[in-house]
Structures are given as C-alpha cells and as structure tokens.
DRENBA-761426 format. One record per residue (C-alpha): residue in three letters; residue number from 1; x, y, z. Coordinates in nm, 3 decimals, decimal comma. Layout:
REM DRENBA-761426
   aa    i       xx       yy       zz
  ALA  NUM        X        Y        Z
...
//
This chain:
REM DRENBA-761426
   aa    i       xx       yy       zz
  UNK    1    0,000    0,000    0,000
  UNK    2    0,286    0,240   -0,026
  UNK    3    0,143    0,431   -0,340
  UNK    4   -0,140    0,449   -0,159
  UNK    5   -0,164    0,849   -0,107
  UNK    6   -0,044    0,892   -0,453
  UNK    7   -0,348    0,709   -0,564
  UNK    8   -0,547    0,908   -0,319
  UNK    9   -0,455    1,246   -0,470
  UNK   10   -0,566    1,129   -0,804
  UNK   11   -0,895    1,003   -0,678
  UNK   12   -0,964    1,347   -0,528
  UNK   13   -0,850    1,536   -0,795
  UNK   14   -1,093    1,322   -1,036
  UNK   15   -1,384    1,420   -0,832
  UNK   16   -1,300    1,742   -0,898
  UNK   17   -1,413    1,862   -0,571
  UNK   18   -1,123    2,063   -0,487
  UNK   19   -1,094    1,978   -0,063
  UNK   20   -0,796    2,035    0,085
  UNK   21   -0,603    1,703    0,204
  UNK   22   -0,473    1,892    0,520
  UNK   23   -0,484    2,093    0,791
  UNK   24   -0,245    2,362    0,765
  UNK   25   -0,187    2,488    0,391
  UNK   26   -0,261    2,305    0,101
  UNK   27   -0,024    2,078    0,003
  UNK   28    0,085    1,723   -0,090
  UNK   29    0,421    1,722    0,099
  UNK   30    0,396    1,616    0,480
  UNK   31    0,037    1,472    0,357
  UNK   32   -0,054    1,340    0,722
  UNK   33   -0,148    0,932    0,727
  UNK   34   -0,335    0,785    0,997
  UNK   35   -0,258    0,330    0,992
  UNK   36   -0,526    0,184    1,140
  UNK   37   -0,457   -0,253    1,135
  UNK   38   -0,747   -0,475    1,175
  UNK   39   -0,682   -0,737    1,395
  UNK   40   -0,965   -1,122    1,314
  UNK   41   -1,083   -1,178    1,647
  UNK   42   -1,347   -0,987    1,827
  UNK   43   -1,077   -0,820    2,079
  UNK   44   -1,065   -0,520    1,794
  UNK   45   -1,111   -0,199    1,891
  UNK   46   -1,344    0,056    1,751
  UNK   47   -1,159    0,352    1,617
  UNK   48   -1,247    0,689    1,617
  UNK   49   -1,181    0,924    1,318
  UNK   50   -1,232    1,284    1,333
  UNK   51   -1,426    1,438    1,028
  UNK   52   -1,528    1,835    0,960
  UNK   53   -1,817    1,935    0,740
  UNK   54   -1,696    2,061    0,422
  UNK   55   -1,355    1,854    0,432
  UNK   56   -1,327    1,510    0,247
  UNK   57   -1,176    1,219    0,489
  UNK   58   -1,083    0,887    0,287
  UNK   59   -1,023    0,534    0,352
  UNK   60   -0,809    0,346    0,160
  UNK   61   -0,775   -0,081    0,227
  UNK   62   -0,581   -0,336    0,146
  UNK   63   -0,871   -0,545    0,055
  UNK   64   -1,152   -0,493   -0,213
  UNK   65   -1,474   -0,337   -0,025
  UNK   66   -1,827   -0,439   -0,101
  UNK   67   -1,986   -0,163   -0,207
  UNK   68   -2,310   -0,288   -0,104
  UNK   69   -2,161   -0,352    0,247
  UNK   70   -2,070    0,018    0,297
  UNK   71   -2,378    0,147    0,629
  UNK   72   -2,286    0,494    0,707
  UNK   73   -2,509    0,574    1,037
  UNK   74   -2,679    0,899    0,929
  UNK   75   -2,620    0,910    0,592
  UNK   76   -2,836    1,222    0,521
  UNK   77   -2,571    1,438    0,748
  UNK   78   -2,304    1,360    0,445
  UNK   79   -2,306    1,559    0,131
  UNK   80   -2,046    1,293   -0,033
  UNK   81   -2,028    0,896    0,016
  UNK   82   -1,810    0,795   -0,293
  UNK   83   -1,707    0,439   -0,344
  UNK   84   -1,495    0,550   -0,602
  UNK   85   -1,249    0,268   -0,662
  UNK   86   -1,288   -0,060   -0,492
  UNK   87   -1,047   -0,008   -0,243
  UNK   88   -1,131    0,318   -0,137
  UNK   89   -1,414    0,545    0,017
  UNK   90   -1,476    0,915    0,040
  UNK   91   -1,671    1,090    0,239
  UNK   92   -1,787    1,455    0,323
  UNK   93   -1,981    1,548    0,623
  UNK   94   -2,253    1,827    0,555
  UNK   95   -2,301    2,088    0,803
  UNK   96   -2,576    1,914    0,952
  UNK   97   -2,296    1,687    1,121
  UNK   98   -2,248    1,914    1,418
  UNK   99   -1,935    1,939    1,655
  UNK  100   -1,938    1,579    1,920
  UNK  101   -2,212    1,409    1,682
  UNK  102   -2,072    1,014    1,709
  UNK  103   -2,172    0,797    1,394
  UNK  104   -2,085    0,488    1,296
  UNK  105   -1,958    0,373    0,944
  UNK  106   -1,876   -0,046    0,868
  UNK  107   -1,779   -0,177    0,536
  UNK  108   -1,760   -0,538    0,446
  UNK  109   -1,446   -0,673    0,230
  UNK  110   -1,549   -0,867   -0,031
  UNK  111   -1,302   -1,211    0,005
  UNK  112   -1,492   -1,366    0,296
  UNK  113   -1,155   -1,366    0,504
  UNK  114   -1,150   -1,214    0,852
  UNK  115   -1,214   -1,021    0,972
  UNK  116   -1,562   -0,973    0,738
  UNK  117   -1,591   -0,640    0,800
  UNK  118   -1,442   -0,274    0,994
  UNK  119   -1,634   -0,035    1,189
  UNK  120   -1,535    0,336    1,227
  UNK  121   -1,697    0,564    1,465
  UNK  122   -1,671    0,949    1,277
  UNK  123   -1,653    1,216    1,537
  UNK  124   -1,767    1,548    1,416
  UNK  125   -1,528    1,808    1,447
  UNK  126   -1,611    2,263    1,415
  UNK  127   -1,287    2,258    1,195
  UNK  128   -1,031    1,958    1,218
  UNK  129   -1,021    1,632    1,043
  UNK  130   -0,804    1,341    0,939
  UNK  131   -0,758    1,361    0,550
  UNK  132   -0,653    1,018    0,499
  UNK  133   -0,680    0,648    0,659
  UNK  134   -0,494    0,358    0,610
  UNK  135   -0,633    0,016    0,675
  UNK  136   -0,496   -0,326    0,675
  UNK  137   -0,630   -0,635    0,742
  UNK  138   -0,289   -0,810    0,604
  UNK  139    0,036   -0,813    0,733
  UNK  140    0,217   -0,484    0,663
  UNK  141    0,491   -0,406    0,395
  UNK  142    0,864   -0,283    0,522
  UNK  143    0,807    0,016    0,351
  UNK  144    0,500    0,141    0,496
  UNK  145    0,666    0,086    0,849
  UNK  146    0,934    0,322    0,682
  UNK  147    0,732    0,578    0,553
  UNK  148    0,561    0,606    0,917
  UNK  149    0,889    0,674    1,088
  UNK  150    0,934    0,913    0,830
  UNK  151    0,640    1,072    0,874
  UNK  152    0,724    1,065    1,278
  UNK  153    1,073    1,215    1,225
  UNK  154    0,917    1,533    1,028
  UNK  155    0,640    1,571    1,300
  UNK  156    0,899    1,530    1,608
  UNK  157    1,133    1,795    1,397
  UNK  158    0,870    1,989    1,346
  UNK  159    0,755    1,978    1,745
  UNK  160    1,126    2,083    1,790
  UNK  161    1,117    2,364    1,589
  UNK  162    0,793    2,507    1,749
  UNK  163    0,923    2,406    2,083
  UNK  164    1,230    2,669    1,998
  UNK  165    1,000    2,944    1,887
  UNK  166    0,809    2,905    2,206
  UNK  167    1,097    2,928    2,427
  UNK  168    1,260    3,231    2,226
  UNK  169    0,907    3,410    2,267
  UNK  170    0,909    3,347    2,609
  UNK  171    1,272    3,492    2,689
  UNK  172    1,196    3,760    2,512
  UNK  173    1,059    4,076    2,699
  UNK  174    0,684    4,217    2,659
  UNK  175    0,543    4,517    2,516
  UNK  176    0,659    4,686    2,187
  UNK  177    1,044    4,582    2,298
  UNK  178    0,897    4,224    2,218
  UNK  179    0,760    4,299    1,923
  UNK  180    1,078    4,462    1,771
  UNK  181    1,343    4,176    1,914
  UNK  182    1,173    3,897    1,821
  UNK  183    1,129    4,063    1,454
  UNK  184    0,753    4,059    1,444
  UNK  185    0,748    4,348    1,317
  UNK  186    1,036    4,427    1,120
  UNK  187    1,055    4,777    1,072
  UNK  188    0,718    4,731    0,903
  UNK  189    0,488    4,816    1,221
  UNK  190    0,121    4,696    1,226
  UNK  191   -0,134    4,732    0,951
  UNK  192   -0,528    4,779    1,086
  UNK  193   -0,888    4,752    0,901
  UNK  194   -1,178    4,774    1,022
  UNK  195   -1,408    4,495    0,863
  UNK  196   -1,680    4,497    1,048
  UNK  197   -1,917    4,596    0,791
  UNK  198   -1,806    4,350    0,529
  UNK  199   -1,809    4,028    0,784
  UNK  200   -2,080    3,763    0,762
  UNK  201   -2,223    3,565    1,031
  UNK  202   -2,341    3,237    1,012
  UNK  203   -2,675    3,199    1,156
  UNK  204   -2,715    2,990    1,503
  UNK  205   -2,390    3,101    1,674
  UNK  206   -2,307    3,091    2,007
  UNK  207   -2,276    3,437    2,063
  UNK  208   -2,300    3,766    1,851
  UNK  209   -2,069    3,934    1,645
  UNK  210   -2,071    4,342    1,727
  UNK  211   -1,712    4,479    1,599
  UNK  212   -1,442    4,268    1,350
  UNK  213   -1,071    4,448    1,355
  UNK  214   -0,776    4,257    1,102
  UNK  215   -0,426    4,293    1,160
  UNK  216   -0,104    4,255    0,998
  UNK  217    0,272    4,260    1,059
  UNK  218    0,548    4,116    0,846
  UNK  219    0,510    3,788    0,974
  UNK  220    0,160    3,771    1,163
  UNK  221   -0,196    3,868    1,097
  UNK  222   -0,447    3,902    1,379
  UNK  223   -0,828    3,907    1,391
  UNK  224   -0,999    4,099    1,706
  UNK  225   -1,416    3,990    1,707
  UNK  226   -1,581    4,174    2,004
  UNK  227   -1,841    3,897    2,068
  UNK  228   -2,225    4,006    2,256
  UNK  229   -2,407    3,738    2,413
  UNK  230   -2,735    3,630    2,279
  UNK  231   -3,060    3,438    2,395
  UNK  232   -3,066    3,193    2,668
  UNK  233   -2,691    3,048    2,599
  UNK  234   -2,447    2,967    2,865
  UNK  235   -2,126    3,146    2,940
  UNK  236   -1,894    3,049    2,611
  UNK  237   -1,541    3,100    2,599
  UNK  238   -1,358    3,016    2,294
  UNK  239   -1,063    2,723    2,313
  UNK  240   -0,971    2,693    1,942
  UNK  241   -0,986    2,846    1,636
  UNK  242   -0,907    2,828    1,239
  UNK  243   -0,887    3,063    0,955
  UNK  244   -0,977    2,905    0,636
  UNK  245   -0,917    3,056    0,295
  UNK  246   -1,124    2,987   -0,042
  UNK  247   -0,934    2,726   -0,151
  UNK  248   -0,908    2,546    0,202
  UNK  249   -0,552    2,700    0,283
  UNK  250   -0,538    2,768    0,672
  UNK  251   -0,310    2,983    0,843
  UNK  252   -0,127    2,854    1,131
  UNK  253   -0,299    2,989    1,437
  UNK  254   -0,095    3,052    1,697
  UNK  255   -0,236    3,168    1,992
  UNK  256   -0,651    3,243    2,084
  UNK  257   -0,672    3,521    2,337
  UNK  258   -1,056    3,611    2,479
  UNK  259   -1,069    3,890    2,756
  UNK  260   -1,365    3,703    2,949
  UNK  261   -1,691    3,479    2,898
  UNK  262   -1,933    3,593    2,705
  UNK  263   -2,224    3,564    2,946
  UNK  264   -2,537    3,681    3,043
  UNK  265   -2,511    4,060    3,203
  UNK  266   -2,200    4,076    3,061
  UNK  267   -2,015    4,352    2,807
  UNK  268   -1,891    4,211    2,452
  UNK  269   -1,615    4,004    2,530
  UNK  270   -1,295    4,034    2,280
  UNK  271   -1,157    3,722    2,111
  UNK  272   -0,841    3,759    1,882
  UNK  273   -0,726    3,492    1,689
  UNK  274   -0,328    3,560    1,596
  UNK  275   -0,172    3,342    1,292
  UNK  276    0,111    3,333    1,111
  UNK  277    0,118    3,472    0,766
  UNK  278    0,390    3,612    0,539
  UNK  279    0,419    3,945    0,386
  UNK  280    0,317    3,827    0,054
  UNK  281    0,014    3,629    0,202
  UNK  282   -0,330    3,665    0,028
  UNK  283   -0,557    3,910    0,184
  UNK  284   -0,856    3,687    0,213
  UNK  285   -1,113    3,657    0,195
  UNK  286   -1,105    3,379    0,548
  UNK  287   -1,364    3,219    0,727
  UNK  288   -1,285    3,252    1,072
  UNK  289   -1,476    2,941    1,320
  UNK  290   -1,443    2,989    1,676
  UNK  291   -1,506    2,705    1,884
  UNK  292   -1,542    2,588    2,267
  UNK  293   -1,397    2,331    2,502
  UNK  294   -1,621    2,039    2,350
  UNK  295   -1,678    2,178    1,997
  UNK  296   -2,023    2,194    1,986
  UNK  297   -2,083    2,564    2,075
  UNK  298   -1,883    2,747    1,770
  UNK  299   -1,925    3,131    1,590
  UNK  300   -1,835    3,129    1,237
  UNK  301   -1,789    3,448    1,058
  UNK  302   -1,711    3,474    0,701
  UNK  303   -1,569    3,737    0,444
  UNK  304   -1,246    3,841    0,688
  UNK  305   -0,982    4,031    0,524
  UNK  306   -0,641    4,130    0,570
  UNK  307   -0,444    4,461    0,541
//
C-alpha cells in the first residue's frame, strides 16, 4: 500500500471537488497518514476518526470493499459517500454533522476472510479532520513501516522547531520591545482595518458578532471579534480556532486570546485569533470558526480580510 496516497490524490482530484487534504496549507508534501490494522478476532477496537463538514476524509484498504456492504449511520448528514475505486471510500460530512455528533460507518471486504468487515466511529469536528486512513487487514509491507517513521521524524522535527519558537518568545521581553526583538514586526509596524461591515455571520452562533478588527505585521496577521451574548446560551469562551481561505488554505494559528466569557449581564467580550502569515500572504477573503472546550458551541464568521 505504499502508493497508496499517490493514488489518493488522483482520486480526489478526479472528483474534482477541490478539498484540501490537510490541515495547515494546502499541500501534498507532509500529507498526514493515519494506519489503522485490523486485527480477526473480536478483541478489535473501535476507532475513532475525526471528520469536519466541508472537508473530504478517505479510507483506503488493502482489501476490495463491497460496495453494497458500505452502512454509514446517518447518511443524510453527508453531502459525499463515494465508493470511487474498490479499495477506497470518500466521504464529506454536511453541516448538519455538528461538533461531538458520534456515527458509525462499517464496510464489508469482499473475500470472505477475517475479519468480514471494519467499523469506524466518525466524530464530528467545528474545523479539524483526518484527511486520509490507512487500513490493513494483512500483514504490513517494510516500507510502509518506513514511511511512518518518516512521517514521525518530520512531525517530532517539526515539534522541535515550534518548541524553539516558544521558548525564544518566552525569553523575550513584553510590550513593543517584544515585538521589535523577536522581529515581528520588522521595521514594518502593524497594519489595521476595520471589517466589520463587510463580515458575515453564520446563523445559530453561540454568541454575537458586534465589531471585526484585522491585523497585519510582516510575519503575523491578527483578527480581534468583540463577541455580545445572545438568547438563553451559557457562558462560552472560545478554546480553538481556524482561519480558512477559499481554496481550504489555513493559516497557522498561533495563539486564541478572549478577555472574558461571554455571558449573560456581561459587556462584549474580545476574542483575537493571531496566525502566522507572510508578507506576501493573500488578503482573504477567510472564514474565521471559533469554537469551545467540546466543539459543539462554535461562531463562524465569514468574508475576513487582511491589510
């Protein structure tokens, strides 16, 4: 199965969809690849795969799949179920799939050998999900081993490398004298819109949108959403957060800041969302999703620009 994601990217470029296969910026190289082995007695454990409305998640065995054996729990909530080629599957959640919804997918392989069949439990996630899945039900090749503790060495280097920029932000002293040594600004100071006016909310949010401000520096942009609470909802406090061009690009976030909970009695609450982004980064427009502890409680705004 080792030209399995090649095969991938030409099944998704076929269906002409054009998802993005990752998380951060679109791109083939560091394509991340979950292995998931089947094991033929009934001590195998259900695994759980995160999936995203809007963004495609495939499956890709080692075995030929029944296409009449393919149950997706829910099926209505998915705008794409594509057996496309026998040994792979496709799907696309719809945004009626909301954040923490559990269902549960099986597919039968068609060779009667065991185990018969694989069940997958998709948990719904505001904005993340794993682009592709390996399965096996048959022993593994040395070179997929190989290409996982490939994949490992890039993600631990990459780990390192963040680890460094953490620590070198943390030495470094606050205020405008941090700004200036640890080059964030680069002689270039800080670019400011307001895009209030221009910024789309989707309907159903946890909270309210009052006041949108974009930001840019030579190597970061920033989005500050003064958030009013609405209805009967609970306290919400934002824990994550994505920016999402057209084309499915995200910027890196790198930090979510929110002054308090946006509660009942209580004044707009401001959220910023900082990212990185270089000089000659598009301008938008992003969607920005906002989301909470357990995902389910998000704010979405769309149309965000950039200085």
């Amino acid at each position: 199965m080792h030209h399995s994601v090649s095969a991938v990217l030409l099944f998704l470029l076929l269906a002409g969809e054009g998802v993005a296969l990752a998380q951060s910026p679109a791109s083939t190289v560091g394509l991340s690849v979950r292995r998931i082995e089947l094991v033929s007695d009934d001590a195998q454990p259900v695994a759980e795969v995160a999936v995203s409305p809007g963004l495609s998640t495939v499956f890709i065995f080692d075995s030929e799949v029944s296409r009449e054996g393919v149950t997706l729990e829910g099926r209505e909530r998915f705008s794409v179920l594509d057996a496309g080629l026998s040994t792979l599957l496709r799907l696309v959640p719809s945004e009626r799939f909301n954040a923490g919804d559990r269902l549960k997918l099986t597919v039968r392989f068609q060779d009667g050998a065991a185990p018969a069949s694989a069940t997958f439990v998709l948990v719904a996630h505001p904005a993340r999900s794993e682009a592709l899945i390996e399965v096996y039900r048959r022993k593994r090749s040395v070179e997929t081993y190989q290409e996982e503790v490939r994949q490992a060495r890039i993600e631990a280097e990459q780990c390192r490398e963040e680890n460094a920029r953490l620590r070198a932000e943390r030495s470094a002293p606050d205020g405008l004298t941090g700004l200036i040594s640890t080059d964030v600004l680069s002689k270039r100071g800080v670019d400011f819109i307001d895009v209030t006016k221009g910024v789309t909310q989707a309907p159903g949010g946890a909270a309210a949108k009052y006041a949108v401000y974009a930001y840019r520096t030579a190597s970061r942009v920033a989005v500050e959403v003064t958030l009013l609470h609405v209805g009967d909802a609970q306290p919400w406090t934002a824990a994550g957060a994505m920016l999402r061009g057209k084309a499915n690009e995200e910027l890196k976030v790198l930090q979510v800041w929110q002054s308090g909970p946006v509660a009942p009695g209580a004044d707009g609450q401001r959220v910023v969302v900082e990212a990185e982004a270089a000089s000659e980064a598009p301008q938008g427009p992003f969607t920005l999703k906002l989301w909470d502890a357990d995902g389910r409680r998000t704010v979405t705004l769309g149309n965000v620009t950039f200085p």
